[in-house]
C-alpha positions in Angstrom: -34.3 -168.1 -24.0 -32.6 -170.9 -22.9 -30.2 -168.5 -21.3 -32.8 -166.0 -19.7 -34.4 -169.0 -18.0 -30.9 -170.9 -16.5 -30.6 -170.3 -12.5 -27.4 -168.4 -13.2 -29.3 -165.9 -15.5 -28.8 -163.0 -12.8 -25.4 -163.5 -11.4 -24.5 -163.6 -15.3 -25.3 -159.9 -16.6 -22.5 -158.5 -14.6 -20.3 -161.1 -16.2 -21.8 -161.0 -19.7 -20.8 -157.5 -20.0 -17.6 -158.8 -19.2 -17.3 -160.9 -21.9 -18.3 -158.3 -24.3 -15.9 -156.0 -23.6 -12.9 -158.6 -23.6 -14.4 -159.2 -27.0 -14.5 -155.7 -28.1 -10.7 -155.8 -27.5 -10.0 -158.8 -29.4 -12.0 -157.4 -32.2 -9.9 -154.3 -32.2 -6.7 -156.7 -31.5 -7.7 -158.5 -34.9 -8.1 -154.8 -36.7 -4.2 -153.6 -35.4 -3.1 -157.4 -37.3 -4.7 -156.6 -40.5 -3.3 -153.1 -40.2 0.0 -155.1 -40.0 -0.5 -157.7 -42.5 -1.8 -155.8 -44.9 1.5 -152.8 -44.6 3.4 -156.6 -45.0 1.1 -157.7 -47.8 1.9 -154.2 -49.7 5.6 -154.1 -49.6 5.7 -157.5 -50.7 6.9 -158.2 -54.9 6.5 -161.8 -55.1 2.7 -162.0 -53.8 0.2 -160.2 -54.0 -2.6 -159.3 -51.2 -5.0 -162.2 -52.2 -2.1 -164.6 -52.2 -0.5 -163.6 -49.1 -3.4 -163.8 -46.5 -3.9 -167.2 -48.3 -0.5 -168.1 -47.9 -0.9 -167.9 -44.3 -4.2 -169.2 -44.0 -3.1 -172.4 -42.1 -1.4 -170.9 -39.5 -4.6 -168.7 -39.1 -6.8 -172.0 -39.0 -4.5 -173.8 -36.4 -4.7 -170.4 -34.1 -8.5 -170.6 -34.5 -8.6 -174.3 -33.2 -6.1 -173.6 -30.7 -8.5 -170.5 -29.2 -11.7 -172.5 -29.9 -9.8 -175.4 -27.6 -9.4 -173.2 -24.8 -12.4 -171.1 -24.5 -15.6 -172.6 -26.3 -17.6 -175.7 -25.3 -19.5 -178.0 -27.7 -22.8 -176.5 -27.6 -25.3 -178.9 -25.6 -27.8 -181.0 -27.5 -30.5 -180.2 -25.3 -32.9 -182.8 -27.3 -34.8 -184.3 -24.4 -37.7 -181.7 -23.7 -38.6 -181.6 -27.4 -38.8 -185.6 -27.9 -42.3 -185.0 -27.1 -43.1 -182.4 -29.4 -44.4 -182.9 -33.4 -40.9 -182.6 -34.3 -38.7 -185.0 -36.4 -35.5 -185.1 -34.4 -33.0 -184.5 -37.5 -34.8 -180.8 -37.5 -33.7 -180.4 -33.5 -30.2 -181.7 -34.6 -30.0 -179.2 -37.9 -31.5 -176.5 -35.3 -28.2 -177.0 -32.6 -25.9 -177.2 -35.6 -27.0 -174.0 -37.7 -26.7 -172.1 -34.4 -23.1 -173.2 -33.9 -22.3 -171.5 -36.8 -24.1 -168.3 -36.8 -22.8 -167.9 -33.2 -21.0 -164.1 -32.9 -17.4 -166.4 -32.3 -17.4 -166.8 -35.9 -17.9 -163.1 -37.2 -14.8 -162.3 -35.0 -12.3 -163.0 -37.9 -14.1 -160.5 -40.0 -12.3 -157.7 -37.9 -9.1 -159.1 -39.5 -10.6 -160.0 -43.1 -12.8 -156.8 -44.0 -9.8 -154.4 -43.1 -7.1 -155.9 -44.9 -9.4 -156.4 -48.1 -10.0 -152.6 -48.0 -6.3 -151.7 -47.9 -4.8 -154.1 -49.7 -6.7 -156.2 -51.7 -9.0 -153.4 -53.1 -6.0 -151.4 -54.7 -4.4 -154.6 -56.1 -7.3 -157.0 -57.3 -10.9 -154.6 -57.2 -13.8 -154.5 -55.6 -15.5 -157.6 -56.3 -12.2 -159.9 -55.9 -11.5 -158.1 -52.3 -15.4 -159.0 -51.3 -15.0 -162.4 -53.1 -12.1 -162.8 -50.7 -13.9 -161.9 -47.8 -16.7 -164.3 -48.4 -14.4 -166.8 -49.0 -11.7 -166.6 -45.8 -15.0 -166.6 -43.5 -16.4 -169.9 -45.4 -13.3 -171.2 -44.8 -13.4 -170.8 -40.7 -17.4 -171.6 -40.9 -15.7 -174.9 -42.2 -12.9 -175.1 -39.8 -15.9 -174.2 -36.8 -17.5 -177.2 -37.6 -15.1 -179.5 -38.5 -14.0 -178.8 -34.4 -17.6 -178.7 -33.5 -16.9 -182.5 -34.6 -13.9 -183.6 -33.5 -14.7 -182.1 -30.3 -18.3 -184.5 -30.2 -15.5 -187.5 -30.9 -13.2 -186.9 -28.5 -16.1 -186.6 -25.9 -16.7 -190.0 -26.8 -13.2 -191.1 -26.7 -9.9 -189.5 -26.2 -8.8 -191.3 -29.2 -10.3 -189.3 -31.6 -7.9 -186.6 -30.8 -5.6 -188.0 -33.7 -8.0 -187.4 -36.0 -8.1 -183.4 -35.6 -4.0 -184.0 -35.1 -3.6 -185.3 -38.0 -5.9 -182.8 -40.8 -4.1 -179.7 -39.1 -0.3 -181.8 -39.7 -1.8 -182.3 -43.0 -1.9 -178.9 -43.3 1.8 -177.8 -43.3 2.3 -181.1 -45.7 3.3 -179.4 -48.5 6.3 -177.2 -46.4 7.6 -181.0 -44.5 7.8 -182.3 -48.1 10.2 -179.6 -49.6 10.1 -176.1 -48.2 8.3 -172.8 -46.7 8.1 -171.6 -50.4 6.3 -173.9 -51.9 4.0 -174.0 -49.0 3.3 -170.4 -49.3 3.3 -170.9 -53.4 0.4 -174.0 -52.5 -2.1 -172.1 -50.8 -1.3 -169.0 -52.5 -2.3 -170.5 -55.4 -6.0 -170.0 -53.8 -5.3 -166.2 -53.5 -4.6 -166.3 -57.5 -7.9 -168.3 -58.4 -9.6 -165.4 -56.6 -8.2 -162.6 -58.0 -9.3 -164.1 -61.4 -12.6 -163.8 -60.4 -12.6 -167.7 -60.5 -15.8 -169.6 -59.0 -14.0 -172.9 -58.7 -12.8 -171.5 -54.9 -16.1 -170.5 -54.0 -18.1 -173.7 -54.9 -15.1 -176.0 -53.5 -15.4 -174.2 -50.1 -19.0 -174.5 -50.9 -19.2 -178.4 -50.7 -16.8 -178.8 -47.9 -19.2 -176.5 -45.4 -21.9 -178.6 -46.7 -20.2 -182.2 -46.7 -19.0 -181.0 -43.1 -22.6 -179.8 -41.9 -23.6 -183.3 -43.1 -21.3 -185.4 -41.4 -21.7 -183.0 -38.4 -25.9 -184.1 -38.4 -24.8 -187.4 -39.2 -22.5 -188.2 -36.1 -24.6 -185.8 -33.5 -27.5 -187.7 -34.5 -26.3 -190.5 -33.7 -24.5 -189.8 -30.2 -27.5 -188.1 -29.5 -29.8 -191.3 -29.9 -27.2 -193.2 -27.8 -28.0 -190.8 -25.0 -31.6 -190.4 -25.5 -32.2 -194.2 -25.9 -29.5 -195.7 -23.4 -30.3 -199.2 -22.3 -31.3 -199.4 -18.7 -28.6 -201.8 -18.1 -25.7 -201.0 -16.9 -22.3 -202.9 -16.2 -20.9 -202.9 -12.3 -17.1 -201.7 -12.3 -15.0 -203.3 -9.5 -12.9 -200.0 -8.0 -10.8 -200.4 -5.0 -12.0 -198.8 -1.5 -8.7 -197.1 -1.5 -8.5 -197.6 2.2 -5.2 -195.9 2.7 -7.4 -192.9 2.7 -9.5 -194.2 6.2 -6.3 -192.4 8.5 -7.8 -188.9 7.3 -11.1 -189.7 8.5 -14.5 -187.6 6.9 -12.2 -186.2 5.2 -10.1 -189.2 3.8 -13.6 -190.7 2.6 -14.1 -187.1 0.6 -11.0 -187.8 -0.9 -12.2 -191.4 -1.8 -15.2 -189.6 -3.5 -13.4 -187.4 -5.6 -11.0 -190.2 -6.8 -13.7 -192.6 -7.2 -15.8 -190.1 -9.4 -12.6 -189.3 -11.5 -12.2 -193.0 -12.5 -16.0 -193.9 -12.7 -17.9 -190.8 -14.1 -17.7 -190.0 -18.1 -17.2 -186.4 -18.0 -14.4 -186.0 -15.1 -12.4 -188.8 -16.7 -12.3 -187.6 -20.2 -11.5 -184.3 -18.3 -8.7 -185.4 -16.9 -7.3 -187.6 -19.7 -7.8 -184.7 -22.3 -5.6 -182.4 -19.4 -3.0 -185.3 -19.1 -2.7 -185.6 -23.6 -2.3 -182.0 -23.4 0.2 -181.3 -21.0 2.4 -184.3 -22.8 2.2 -182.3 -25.8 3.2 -179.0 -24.3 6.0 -180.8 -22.8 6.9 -182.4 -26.3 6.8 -178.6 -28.1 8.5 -177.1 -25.2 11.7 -179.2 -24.7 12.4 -179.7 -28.4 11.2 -177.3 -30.2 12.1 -173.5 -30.3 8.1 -172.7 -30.8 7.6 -170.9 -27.7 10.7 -169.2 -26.5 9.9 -166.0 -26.5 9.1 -164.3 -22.7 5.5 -164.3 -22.7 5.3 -167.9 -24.1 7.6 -169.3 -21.3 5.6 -167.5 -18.6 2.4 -169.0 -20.4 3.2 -172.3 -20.9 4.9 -173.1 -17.7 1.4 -171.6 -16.0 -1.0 -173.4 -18.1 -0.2 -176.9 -17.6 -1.1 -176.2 -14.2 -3.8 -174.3 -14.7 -5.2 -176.8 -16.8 -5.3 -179.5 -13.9 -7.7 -177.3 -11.9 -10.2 -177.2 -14.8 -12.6 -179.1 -13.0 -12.4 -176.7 -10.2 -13.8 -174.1 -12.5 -17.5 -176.5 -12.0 -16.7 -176.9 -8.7 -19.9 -178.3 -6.9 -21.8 -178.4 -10.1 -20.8 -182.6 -10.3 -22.2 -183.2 -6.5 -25.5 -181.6 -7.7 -26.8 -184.4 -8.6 -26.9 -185.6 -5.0 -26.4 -182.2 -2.8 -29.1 -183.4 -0.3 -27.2 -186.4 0.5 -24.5 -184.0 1.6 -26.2 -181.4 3.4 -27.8 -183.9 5.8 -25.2 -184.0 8.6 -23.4 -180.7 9.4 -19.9 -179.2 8.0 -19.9 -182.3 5.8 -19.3 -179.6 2.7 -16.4 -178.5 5.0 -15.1 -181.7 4.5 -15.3 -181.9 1.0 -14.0 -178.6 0.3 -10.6 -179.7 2.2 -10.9 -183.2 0.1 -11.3 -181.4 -3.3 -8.4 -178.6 -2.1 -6.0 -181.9 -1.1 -6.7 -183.5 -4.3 -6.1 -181.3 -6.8 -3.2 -179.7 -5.0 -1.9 -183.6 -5.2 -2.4 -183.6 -8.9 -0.4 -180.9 -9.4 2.7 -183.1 -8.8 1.7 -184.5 -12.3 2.1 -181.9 -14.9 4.9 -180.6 -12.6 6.8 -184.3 -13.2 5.2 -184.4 -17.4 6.9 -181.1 -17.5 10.5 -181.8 -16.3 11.7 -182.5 -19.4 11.6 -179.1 -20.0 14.0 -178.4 -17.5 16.6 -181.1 -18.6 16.3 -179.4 -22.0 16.8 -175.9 -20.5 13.7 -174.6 -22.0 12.5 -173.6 -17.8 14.5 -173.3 -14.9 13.4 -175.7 -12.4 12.7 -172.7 -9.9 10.0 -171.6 -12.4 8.1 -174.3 -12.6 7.9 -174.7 -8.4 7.2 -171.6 -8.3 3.9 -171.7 -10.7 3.0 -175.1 -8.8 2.9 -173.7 -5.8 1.6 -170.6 -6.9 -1.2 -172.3 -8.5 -2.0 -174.4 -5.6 -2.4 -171.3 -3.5 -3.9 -168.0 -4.6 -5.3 -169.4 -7.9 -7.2 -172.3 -6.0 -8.2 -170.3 -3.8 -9.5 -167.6 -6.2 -11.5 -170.9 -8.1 -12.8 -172.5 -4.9 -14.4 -169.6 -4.3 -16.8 -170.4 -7.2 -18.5 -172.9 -4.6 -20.2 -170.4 -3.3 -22.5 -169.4 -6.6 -22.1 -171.9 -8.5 -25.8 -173.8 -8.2 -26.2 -175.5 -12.3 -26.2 -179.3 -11.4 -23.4 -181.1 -14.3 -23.9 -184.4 -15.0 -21.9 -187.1 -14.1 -22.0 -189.3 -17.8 -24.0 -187.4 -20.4 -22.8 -184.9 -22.2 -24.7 -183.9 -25.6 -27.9 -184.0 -24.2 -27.6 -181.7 -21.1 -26.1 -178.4 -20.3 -22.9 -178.9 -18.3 -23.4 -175.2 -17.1 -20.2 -173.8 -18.1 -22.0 -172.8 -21.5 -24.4 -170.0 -20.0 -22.2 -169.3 -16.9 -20.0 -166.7 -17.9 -18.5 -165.7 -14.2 -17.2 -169.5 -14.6 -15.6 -168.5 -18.1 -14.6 -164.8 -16.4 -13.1 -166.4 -13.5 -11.0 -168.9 -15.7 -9.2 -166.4 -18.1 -7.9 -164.4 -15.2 -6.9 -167.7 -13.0 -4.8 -168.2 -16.5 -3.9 -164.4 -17.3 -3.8 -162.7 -14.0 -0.2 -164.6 -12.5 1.4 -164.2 -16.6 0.9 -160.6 -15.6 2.0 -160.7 -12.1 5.5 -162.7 -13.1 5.8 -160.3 -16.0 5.8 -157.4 -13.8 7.8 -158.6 -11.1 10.1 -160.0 -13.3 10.8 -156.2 -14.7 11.4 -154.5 -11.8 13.0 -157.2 -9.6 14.4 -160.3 -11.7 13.9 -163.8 -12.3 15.2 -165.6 -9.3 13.4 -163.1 -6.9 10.2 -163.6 -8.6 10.1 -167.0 -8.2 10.6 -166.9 -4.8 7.9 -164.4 -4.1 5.6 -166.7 -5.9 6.7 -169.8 -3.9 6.7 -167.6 -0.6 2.9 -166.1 -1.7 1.8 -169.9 -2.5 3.3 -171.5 0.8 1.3 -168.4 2.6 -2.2 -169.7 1.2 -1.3 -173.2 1.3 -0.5 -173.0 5.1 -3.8 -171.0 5.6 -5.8 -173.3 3.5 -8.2 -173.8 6.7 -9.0 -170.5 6.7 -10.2 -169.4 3.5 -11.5 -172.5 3.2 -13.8 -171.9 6.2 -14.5 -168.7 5.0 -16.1 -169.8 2.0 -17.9 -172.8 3.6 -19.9 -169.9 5.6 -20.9 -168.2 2.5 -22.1 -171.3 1.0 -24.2 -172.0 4.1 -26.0 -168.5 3.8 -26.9 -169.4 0.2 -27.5 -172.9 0.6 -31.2 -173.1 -0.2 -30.9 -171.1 -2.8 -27.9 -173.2 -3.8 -30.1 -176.1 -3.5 -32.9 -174.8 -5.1 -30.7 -174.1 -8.4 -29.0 -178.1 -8.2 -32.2 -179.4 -8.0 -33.9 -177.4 -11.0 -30.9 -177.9 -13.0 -30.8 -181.6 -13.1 
């Protein structure tokens, strides 16, 4: 209900539809990978069925946390309206918890679990093993859904938590660091064994860890949701420079203060932007001295995403200057002027996963030509395709809280829509091009198409101030209701 009464409920079904059909793909993407593991699973000796999906299990949970990462949000904890209500607030916490987990996101992996138990570990093991197996594998990634759902509450609260979900998934792949791959597969194929006995010791262990981790889970958003619910009206003034090197740009240049000022002062943007910055080290890290992504695909991705990922807060463009929209529309083409200011920052920013990312190219993972070429790609057609959000975007986000509010991105699917093809939509492009025409002359086409929107900027960025001014009280209307 929730969703039927957000201010983006209509420009959502469209989108929603969307969503479903990308996940109808993915579920029949899953089915063709069980087809294929379970043809490996059968023509394997050494293993059988149950052992070898177990065997692989880890690599299966880290792919699940890496998609979870990317394209879920930490459900909001929207507490506040039912503080007045007859209700004890662990049973609104329990209610926001259980719902994570019955979400359809986690009946996905059943696509890849129910068809490779029917052709392989029916004919090896039996019925009541294959379903035992089943039940088991999805417990398993209920588990690994909340144990994210938490570490993803922590690092809200501080980036520092991020070794804590780092370190469980390295503990994972312990046993292979210690002596080799065959012992790993032999440790968690051990699981596979246990089931095909018909043992209830898996079952009841997975048992306690969903419930120990639904526990801690209340626990922790209990208390982070107090914090939020209860925050003392005092509040400690930060010093932050008036960064006058910015007065030569004029309305503008005090935009640009804005923004920068907001990115160093507000909770949400800064954590943002920290996360985006740990992130793109790490890619970096895996990319220069690793061999982990050097397939085509992976190069194209990787060297895209980092850039990509800077404009995240693009994707919510408007939604932070909800909160005072009024101020802003007072004096005319003021959102003209922030619309340049936003464009000139994050265009700026870009120099920073492009310089994190260099040691890539003194590795000879990427040529340097590639990774111009996505920045300046990115800065042009992608931005432009994200700025273009302003114009419906109308779900105020808030500046500081973050478990007690809707940030809009959870119900706004053209947002989430809009996002996977700013990501997907150049991979394809440079994969094509790069067919037909070559490396080097790819590059420069996307360097040549990026320079083309970057010297037009005005433009397009006119054109969409316009369109925002023909919605703007409806616009308004949906800020103001949404705070």
């Amino acid at each position: 209900m929730s969703e039927e009464r957000s201010v983006m409920y209509e420009t959502n079904v469209v989108a929603k539809v969307l969503i479903f059909l990308a996940s109808a793909m993915v579920a029949l993407y899953l089915v063709f990978i069980a087809v294929g593991l379970s043809l490996i699973a059968n023509d394997i000796r050494g293993y059988t069925p149950c052992q070898f999906i177990c065997g692989i299990m880890p690599f299966l949970l880290v792919v699940d946390a890496l998609v979870r990462t990317v394209v879920q949000s930490t459900p909001a904890q929207l507490v506040k309206p039912y503080l007045l209500l007859p209700l004890k607030r662990y049973e609104c916490v329990d209610a926001f918890v259980i719902s994570s987990i019955i979400t359809p996101n986690n009946l996905l992996w059943l696509f890849l679990f129910v068809p490779y138990a029917i052709m392989s570990a029916v004919f090896s093991a039996g019925l009541m093993p294959a379903l035992f197996l089943v039940i088991c594998l999805q417990l398993i990634f209920v588990c690994n859904s909340l144990f994210f759902m938490l570490c993803r509450t922590l690092v809200i609260q501080h980036v520092a938590w991020l070794a804590l979900p780092l370190a469980v998934y390295g503990m994972l792949f312990l046993p292979w660091l210690v002596s080799d791959f065959d012992t790993f597969f032999r440790f968690y194929g051990a699981l596979g064994s246990l089931i095909s006995e018909k043992s209830l010791v898996p079952f009841v262990v997975i048992a306690v860890f969903v419930m120990l981790m639904f526990k801690i889970n209340q626990k922790v958003q209990y208390i982070f949701v107090s914090a939020e619910t209860m925050t003392d009206s005092d509040v400690k003034i930060k010093k932050i420079s008036s960064f006058s090197v910015f007065d030569r740009f004029g309305q503008t240049g005090e935009y640009l203060k804005l923004e920068l000022k907001g990115m160093l002062r507000n909770k949400n943007m800064r954590h943002t932007f920290i996360f985006s910055m740990g992130f793109i080290v790490l890619i970096s890290i895996l990319d220069s001295y690793t061999g982990l992504y050097a397939d085509s695909f992976s190069e194209k991705f990787w060297s895209l995403y980092p850039f990509t990922l800077m404009s995240m807060n693009l994707v919510r463009i408007m939604c932070p200057e909800g909160n005072y929209i009024e101020c802003l529309l007072v004096r005319k083409e003021n959102i003209r002027s922030l619309l340049e200011a936003k464009y000139y920052f994050y265009s700026i920013t870009l120099l920073i996963p492009f310089i994190l990312m260099l040691p890539t190219v003194i590795a000879g993972t990427y040529p340097l030509l590639l990774l111009m070429g996505m920045m300046i790609f990115t800065a042009g057609p992608v931005y432009c395709m994200l700025m273009h959000l302003a114009i419906i975007n109308k779900v105020t986000m808030p500046l500081n809280t973050k478990l007690t509010r809707k940030t809009g991105v959870e119900t706004n699917y053209v947002q989430v829509i809009v996002e996977m093809v700013a990501m997907f939509l150049p991979i394809a492009l440079v994969s094509v091009l790069d067919a037909f025409i070559g490396s080097i002359p790819t590059y420069l086409f996307m360097i040549i198409v990026g320079l083309a929107f970057i010297l037009t900027n005005r433009i397009w960025i006119n054109t969409i101030y316009k369109r925002m001014m023909k919605r703007k009280y409806k616009n308004l209307e949906g800020f103001m209701s949404s705070r």
